[in-house]
C-alpha positions as CSV (number, residue, x, y, z in Angstrom):
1,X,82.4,-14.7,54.3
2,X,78.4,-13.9,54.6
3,X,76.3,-14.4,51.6
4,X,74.7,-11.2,50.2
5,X,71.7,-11.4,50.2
6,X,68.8,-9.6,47.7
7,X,65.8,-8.6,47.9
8,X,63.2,-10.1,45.7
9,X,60.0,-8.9,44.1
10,X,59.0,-4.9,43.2
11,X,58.0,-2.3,46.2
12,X,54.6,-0.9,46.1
13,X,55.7,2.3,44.5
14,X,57.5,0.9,41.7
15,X,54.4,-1.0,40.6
16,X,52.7,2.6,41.4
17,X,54.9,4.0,38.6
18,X,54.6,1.0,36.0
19,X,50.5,1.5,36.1
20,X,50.6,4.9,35.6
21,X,53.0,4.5,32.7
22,X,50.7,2.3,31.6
23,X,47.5,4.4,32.4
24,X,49.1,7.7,30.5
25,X,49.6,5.2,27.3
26,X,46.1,3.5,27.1
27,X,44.8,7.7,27.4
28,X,46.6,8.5,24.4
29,X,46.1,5.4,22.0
30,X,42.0,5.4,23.1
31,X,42.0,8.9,22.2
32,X,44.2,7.8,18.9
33,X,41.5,5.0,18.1
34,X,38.5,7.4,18.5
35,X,40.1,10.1,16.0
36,X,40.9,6.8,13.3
37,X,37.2,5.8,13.9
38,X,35.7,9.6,12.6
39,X,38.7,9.6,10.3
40,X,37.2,6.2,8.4
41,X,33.6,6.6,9.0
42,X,34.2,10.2,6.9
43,X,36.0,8.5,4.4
44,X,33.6,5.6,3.8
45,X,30.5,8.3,3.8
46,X,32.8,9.8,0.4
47,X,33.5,6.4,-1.2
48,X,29.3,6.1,-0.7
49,X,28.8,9.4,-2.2
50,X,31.7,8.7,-5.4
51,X,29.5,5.5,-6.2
52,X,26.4,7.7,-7.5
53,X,28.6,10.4,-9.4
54,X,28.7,8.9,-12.5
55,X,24.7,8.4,-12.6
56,X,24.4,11.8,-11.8
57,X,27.1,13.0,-15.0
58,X,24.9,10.3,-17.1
59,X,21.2,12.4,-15.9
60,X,23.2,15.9,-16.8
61,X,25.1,14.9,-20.2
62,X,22.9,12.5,-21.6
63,X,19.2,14.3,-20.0
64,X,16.7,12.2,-18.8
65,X,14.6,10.4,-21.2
66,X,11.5,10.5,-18.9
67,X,9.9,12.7,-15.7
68,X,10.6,9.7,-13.4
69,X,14.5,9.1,-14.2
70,X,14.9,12.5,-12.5
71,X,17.8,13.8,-9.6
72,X,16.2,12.0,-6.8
73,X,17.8,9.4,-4.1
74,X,16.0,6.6,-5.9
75,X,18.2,7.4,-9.4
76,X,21.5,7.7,-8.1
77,X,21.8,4.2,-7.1
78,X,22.7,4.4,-3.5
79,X,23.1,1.3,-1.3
80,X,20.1,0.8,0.5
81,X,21.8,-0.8,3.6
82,X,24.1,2.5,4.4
83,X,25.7,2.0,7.5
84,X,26.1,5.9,8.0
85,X,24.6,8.2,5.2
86,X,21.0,9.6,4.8
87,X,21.3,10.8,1.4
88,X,20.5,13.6,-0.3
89,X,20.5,15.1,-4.4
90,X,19.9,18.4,-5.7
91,X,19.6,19.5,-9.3
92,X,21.9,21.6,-10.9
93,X,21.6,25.0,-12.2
94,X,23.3,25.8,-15.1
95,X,25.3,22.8,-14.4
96,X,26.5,23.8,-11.0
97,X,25.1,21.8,-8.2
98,X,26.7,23.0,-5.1
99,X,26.1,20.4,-3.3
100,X,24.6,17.8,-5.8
101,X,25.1,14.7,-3.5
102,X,25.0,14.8,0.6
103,X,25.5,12.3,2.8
104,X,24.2,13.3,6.3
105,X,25.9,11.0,8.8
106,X,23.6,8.6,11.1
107,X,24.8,6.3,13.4
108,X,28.8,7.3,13.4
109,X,30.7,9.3,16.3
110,X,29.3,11.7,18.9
111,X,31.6,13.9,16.8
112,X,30.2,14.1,13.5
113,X,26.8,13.1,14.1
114,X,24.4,15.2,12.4
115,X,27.2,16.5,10.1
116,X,27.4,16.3,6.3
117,X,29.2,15.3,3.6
118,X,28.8,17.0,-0.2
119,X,30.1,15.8,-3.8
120,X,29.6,19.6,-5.4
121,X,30.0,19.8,-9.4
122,X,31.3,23.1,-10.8
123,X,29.8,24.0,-14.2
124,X,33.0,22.5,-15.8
125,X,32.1,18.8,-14.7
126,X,34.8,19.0,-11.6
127,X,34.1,17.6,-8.5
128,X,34.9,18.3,-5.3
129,X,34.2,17.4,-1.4
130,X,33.1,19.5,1.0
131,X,32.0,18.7,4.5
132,X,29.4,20.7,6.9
133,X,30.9,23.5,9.2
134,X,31.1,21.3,12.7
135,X,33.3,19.0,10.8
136,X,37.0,19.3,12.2
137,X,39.9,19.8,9.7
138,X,41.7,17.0,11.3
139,X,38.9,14.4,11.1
140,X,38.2,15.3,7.3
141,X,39.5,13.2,4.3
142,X,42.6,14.6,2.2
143,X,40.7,16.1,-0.6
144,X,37.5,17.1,1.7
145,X,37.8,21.3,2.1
């Protein structure tokens, strides 16, 4: 009786097929990485925005005592070493302020550069987030419109 024997090793088109596998994967999770990157530079440009809201319902319900405790950047007690926000305030108008805090993004993805972020205030004292038009729905934070 002969002794079968086997062949050993992989042939050029099998490891062909295992790259490309491979290849076809890496595409989809970089492209998965780069959406979770705008997702959570959005979301930490809110959490920036949420930290001056309750100086700004202090200013409106309890008025400024003097001219220079005003609506300007300098009041709202924003962190000075932002890693994506230029910020923004605007008064409001009959207590609406639509925005009243904006964070335009610096220094985050090619796809929301330039972009905003707004905290508006309806004349009832809710607030919402809004974002600027070239903002994609599916980079935006849940309650962001």
């Amino acid at each position: 009786m002969g002794q079968k024997k086997y062949k050993q090793g992989f042939t050029l088109i099998e490891l062909m097929i295992v790259v490309a596998i491979i290849g076809v994967l890496a595409a989809i999770a970089l492209l998965q990485y780069q959406n979770f990157i705008v997702k959570s530079q959005l979301t930490s440009a809110v959490a920036e925005l949420e930290g001056a809201r309750p100086q700004y319902e202090l200013i409106i319900n309890e008025g400024s005592a003097s001219s220079s405790f005003a609506y300007t950047v300098d009041n709202m007690f924003f962190s000075t070493s932002s890693q994506f926000c230029t910020y923004a305030v605007s008064a409001p108008v009959a207590g609406v302020a639509n925005p009243a805090l904006e964070c335009k993004l610096t220094q985050v993805a090619s796809a929301i550069k330039g972009e905003s972020v707004f905290l508006n205030r309806d004349v009832s004292g809710k607030w919402s987030c809004s974002t600027s038009a070239g903002v994609s729905n599916k980079f935006k934070p849940v309650d962001c419109i």
